[in-house]
N, C-alpha and C positions, 0 to 999 in steps of 0.2 A: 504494500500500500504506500502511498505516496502521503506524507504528513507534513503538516506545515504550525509552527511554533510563531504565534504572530504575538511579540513582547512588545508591550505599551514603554516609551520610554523612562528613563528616571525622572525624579522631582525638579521643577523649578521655583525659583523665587514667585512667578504669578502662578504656581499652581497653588503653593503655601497662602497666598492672598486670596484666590478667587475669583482672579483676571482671565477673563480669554484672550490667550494667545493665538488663535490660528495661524498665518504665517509668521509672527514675528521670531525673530533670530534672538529667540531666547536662550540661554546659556542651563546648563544643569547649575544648582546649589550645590553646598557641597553634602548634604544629605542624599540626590540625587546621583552625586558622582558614587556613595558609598554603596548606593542599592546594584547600580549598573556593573558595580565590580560584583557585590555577592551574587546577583542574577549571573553572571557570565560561570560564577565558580561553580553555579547548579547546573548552571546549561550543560557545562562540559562534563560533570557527572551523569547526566541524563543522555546524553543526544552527542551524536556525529554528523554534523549536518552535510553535505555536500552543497548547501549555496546559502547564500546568506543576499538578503533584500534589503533595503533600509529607505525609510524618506530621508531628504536630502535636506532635511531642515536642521538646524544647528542643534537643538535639544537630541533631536535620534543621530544625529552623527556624532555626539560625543557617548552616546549611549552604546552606540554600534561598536566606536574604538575600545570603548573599555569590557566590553560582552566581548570583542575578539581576543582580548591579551588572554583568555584562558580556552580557547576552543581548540579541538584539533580538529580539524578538517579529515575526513575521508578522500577526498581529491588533492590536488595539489595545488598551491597556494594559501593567499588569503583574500581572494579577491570578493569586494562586496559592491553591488551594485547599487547606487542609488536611483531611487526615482520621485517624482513629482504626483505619482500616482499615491503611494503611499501617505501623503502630507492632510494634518489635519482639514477640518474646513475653513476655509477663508473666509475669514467672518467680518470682511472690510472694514468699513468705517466705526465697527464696534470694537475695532480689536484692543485689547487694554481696560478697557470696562469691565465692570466686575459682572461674574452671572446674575449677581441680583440688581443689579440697574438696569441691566436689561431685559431682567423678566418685568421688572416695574414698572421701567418708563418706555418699551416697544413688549406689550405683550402679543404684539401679530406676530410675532417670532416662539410664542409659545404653544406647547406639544398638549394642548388640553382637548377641546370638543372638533376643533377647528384642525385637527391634527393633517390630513392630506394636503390642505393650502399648505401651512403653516410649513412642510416637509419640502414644500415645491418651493417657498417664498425665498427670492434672494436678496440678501442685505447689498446697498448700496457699496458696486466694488469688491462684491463677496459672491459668493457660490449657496447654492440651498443645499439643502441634506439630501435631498434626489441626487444631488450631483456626485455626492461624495460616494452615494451608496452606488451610482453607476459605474465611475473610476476604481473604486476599492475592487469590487465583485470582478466587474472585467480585467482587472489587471490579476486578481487573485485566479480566475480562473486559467488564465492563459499560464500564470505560471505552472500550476498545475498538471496542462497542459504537456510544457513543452520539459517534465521532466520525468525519468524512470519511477516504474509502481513501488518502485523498494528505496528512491530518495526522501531525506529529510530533511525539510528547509526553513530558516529563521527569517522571518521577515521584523524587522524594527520599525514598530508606524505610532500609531495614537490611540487613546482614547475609541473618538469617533469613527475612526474607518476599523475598530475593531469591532466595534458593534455592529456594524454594518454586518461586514462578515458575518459574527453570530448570526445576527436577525436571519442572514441570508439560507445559510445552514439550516436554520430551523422553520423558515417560510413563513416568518413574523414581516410584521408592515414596520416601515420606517418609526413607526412612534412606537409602538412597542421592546424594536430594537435597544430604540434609543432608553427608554423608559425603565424595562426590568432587565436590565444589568447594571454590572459595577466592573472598573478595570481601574485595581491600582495600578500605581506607578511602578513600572517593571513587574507588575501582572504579566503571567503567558497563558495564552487561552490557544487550546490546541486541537488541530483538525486532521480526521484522519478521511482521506478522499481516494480512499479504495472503489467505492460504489456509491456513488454521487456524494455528499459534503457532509459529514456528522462532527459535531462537538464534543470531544472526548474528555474535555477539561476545560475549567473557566477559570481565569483570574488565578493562577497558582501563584502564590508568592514563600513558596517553601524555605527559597532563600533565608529570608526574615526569620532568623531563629530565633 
């Protein structure tokens, strides 16, 4: 079967706050920098990957470097791919704002009765949560895809494009996705895509002894 380990990155300063980041070139804390080494020392206890994914935004590329200082690869190298596919939502002109200012004062952005608009709605400069869940799935699947039944592979993303996945796996609607789960920081929630997509694991943070 082909499995894919998709790890939420470590902590930041506006995660400890309550800021959404979506693209910003936010840095790990250093509570964050300590999880992405313990996540990396499980990883390699658990898993041999042969590929390794990552968004390309500063919080999961310092996540990614410090998760590779203890892997051993299967293949050769250490080559990690980033992409743009993998990056939180772009949450434009909100970005830096705290969730609760903008549950307050733009509640059309909130996942309540109104939930299908609300999933499609795109913030000024930003992308909606359709979008995120189109990019995540398609790119998830293609990697999939284009890799052997018996590979194992780490992808490094967020939050929100991991819930997507779940939702997806389990044939939940964007609110729901979003809604009944939780992904700590350097959380792995893991998919075994033997015969189409199941959930084998949610949010492991075993690491955190």
């Amino acid at each position: 079967m082909t499995r894919v380990v998709a790890l939420r990155h470590g902590e930041t300063a506006w995660n400890r706050e309550g800021r959404m980041q979506g693209w910003a070139p936010v840095p790990l804390n250093d509570r964050g920098r300590e999880q992405a080494t313990a996540a990396g020392e499980w990883l390699a206890d658990e898993y041999a990957f042969d590929a390794v994914y990552s968004s390309d935004l500063l919080r999961t590329r310092e996540t990614t470097e410090r998760v590779l200082e203890h892997l051993p690869y299967k293949g050769s190298g250490r080559k990690v791919t980033y992409e743009a596919a993998w990056r939180e939502r772009d949450i434009g002109v909100y970005q830096g704002l705290s969730y609760q200012d903008v549950y307050e004062r733009f509640p059309e952005f909130g996942l309540g009765e109104a939930a299908a608009e609300a999933a499609r709605r795109v913030p000024d400069s930003g992308e909606s949560l359709a979008d995120v869940y189109e990019r995540a799935t398609e790119r998830f699947e293609a990697v999939v895809a284009g890799h052997d039944d018996d590979d194992t592979v780490l992808v490094v993303s967020h939050g929100g494009p991991i819930y997507m996945l779940t939702g997806h796996a389990k044939a939940m609607d964007i609110r729901d996705a979003v809604l009944d789960h939780s992904q700590d920081n350097c959380g792995a929630t893991v998919f075994d895509c033997s015969e189409g997509v199941e959930v084998v694991a949610e949010n492991v943070t075993e690491w955190d002894g």
